[in-house]
N, C-alpha and C positions, 0 to 999 in steps of 0.2 A: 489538353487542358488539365485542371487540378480537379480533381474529386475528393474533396475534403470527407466530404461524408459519409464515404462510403467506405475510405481507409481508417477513419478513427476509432481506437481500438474503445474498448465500454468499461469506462469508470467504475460501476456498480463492483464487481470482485474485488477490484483494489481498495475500496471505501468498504466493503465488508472487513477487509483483512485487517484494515486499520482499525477499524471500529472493533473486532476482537481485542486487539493488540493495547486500545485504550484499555476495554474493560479488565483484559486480566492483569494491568496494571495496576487499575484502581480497584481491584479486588486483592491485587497483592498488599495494595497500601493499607487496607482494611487489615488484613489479619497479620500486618508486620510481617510476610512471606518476602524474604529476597531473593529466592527464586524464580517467583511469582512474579516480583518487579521486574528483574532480570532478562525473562521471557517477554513479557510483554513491550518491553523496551526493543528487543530483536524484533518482535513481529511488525513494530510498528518503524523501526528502521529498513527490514525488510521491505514492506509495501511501499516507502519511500523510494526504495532502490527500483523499485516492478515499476513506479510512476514514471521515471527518468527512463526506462529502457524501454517500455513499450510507449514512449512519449517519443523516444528518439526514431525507434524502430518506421513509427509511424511518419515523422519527418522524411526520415529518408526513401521511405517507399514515396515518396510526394514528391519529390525532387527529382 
């Protein structure tokens, strides 16, 4: 049978990384840094990407 809850992988690190990725956004937006922006735009595309592959990851150990 399925063991949901025991294969799903913990949200928490990937909502951290996002949640970085907001701040050094809107800290870039603050002092006009477009590096700043830049970066934080990556990191929060990045943790987008970690959401879809250990989301998939975890599909397929289930199946």
């Amino acid at each position: 049978m399925l063991a949901l809850a025991a294969t799903q992988p913990s949200i928490g690190p990937i909502l951290l990384v996002l949640l970085v990725g907001v701040l050094v956004t809107f800290g870039g937006h603050l002092t006009n840094s477009r590096r700043a922006v830049a970066i934080g735009i990556f990191v929060i595309f990045l943790a987008t990407v970690l959401m879809f592959a250990l989301g998939f990851g975890a599909y397929r150990r289930d199946t």
